[in-house]
C-alpha positions in Angstrom: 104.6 141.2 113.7 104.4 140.9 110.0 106.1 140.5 106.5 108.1 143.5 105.4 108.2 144.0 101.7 110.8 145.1 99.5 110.5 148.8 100.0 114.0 149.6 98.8 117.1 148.7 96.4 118.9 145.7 97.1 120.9 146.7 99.9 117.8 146.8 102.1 116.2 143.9 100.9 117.5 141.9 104.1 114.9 143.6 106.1 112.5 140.5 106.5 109.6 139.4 108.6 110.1 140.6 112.1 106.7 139.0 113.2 108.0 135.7 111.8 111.1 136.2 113.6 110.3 137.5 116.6 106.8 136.0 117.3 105.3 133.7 119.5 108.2 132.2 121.6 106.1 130.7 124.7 106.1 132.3 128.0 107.8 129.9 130.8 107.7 130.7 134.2 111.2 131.4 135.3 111.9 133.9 137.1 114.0 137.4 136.3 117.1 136.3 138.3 117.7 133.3 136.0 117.4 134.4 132.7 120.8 135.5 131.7 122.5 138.4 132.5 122.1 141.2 129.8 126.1 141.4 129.4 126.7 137.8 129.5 129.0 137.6 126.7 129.1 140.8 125.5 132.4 143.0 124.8 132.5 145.9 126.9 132.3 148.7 124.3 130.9 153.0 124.6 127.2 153.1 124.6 125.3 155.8 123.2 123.0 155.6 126.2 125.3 155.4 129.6 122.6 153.6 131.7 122.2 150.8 128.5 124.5 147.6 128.7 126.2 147.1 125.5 124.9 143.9 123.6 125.8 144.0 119.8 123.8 142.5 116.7 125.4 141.2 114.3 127.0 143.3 111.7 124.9 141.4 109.0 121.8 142.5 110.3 122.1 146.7 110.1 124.0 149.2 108.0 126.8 151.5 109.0 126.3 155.1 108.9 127.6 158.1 110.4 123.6 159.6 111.3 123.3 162.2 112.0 125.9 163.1 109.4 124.1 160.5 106.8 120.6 161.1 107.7 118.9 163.0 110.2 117.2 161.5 113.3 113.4 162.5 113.9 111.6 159.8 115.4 112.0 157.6 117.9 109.6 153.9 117.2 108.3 152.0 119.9 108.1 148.0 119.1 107.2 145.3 121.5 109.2 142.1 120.9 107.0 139.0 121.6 109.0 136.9 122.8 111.4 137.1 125.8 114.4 139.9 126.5 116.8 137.1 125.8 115.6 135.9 123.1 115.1 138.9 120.9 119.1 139.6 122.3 119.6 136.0 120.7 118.1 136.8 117.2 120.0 139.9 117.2 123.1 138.3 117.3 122.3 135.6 115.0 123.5 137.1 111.3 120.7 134.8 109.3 118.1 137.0 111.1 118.5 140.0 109.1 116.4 142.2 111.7 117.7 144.4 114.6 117.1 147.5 116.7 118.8 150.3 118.7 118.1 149.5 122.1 116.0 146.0 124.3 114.0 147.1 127.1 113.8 144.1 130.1 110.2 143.8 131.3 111.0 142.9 134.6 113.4 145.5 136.0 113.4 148.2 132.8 117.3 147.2 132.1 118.1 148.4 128.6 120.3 146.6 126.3 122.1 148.2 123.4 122.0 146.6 120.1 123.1 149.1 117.2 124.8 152.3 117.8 122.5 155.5 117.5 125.5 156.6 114.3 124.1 152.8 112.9 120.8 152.1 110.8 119.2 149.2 112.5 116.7 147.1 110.8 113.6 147.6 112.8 111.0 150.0 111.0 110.6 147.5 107.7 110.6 150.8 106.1 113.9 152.2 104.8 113.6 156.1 104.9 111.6 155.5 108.4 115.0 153.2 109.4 117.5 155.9 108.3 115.9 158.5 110.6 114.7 156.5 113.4 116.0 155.1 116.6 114.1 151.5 116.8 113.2 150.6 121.1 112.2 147.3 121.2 110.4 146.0 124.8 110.1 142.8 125.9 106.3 141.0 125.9 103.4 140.6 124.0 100.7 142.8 122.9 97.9 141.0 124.1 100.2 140.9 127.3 99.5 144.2 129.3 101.3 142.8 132.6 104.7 142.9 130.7 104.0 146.6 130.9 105.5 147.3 134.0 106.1 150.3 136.1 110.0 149.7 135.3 109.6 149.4 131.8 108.2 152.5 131.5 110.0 154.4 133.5 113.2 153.1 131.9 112.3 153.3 128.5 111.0 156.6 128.9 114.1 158.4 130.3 115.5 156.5 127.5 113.6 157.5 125.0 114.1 161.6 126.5 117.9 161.0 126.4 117.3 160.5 122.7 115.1 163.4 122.0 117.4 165.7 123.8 120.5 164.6 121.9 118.8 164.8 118.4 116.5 167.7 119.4 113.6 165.7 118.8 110.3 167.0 120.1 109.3 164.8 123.2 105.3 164.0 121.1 103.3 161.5 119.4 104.2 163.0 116.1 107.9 162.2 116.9 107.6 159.2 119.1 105.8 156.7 117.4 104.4 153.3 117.5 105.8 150.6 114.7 101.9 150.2 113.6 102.2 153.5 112.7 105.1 153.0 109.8 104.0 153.6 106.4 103.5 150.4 104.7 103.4 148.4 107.8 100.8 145.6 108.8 102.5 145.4 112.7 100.0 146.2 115.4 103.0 147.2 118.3 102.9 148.2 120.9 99.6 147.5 120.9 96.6 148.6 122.3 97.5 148.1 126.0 100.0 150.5 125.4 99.8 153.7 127.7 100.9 156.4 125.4 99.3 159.1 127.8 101.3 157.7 130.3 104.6 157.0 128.3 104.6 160.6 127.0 104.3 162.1 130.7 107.3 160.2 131.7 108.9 161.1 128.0 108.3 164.8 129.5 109.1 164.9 132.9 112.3 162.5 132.4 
């Protein structure tokens, strides 16, 4: 992922390099049922999304809003993390990060993680019109990475990703469900070109 410029006044200048940030962390080999628990930690709280686990960034890295009131939601943006569930959780939560999204999908069992409430602007599109009308889904892997694609990952983000649409009356298509490479402005390549849009939409439409 890649440097965000300074798109917007000062309030948005915090949105900073999410490939610097969330690049590169090296895959070790342990498995799923040791890396902590998604809720470690976390205060129980109402999630947007019932099946999501509440895990909350740090108020210094989004803006507070009242969306749809605010600004209208149209899009939904697909990212891909690179680097692990946990640690994208981790840089989240740390306020020096500056960088956020709605929702973490886990690779290995498609469990989502909420970040930012839907009402919330996170910091994820490094573009601030496309971040005020925008729900940011980040996954866990690496582009270059297909087998971090799995079944469950799909499948999870997907009905995820349909729950949005229906409450926001977003159209369940490419124009309206896009990838982060496709943000005006940005130099990001997620998800990637081992992502199976084909396939992501079907489940999008049939969730």
């Amino acid at each position: 992922m890649n440097t965000h410029r300074s798109l917007v006044p000062t309030r948005t200048r915090s949105l900073l390099d999410r490939r610097r940030i969330l690049k590169g962390a090296a895959l070790t080999a342990v498995p799923y049922s040791l890396l902590p628990d998604a809720r470690a930690g976390a205060t129980a709280q109402p999630v947007d999304y019932r099946a999501a686990q509440w895990q909350p960034a740090a108020d210094a890295n989004y803006t507070v809003s009242e969306r749809p009131g605010d600004h209208a939601i149209d899009l939904v943006v697909i990212h891909v993390t690179q680097t692990t569930f946990a640690q994208a959780l981790d840089i989240f939560r740390n306020p020096k990060k500056r960088v956020s999204a709605h929702y973490v999908v886990r690779s290995g069992d498609g469990q989502v993680a909420q970040c930012v409430r839907e009402s919330d602007i996170a910091w994820h599109a490094g573009n601030w019109e496309y971040n005020t009308r925008s729900v940011g889904i980040e996954h866990e892997g690496w582009v270059d990475r297909p087998a971090y694609f799995t079944d469950a990952l799909y499948e999870r983000s997907a009905r995820l990703t349909a729950s949005v649409c229906e409450r926001y009356g977003i159209p369940k298509d490419r124009a309206h469900i896009i990838g982060h490479h496709e943000v005006p402005g940005t130099d990001h390549t997620d998800p990637g070109p081992s992502w199976d849009w084909a396939r992501y939409l079907k489940l999008v439409d049939s969730a």
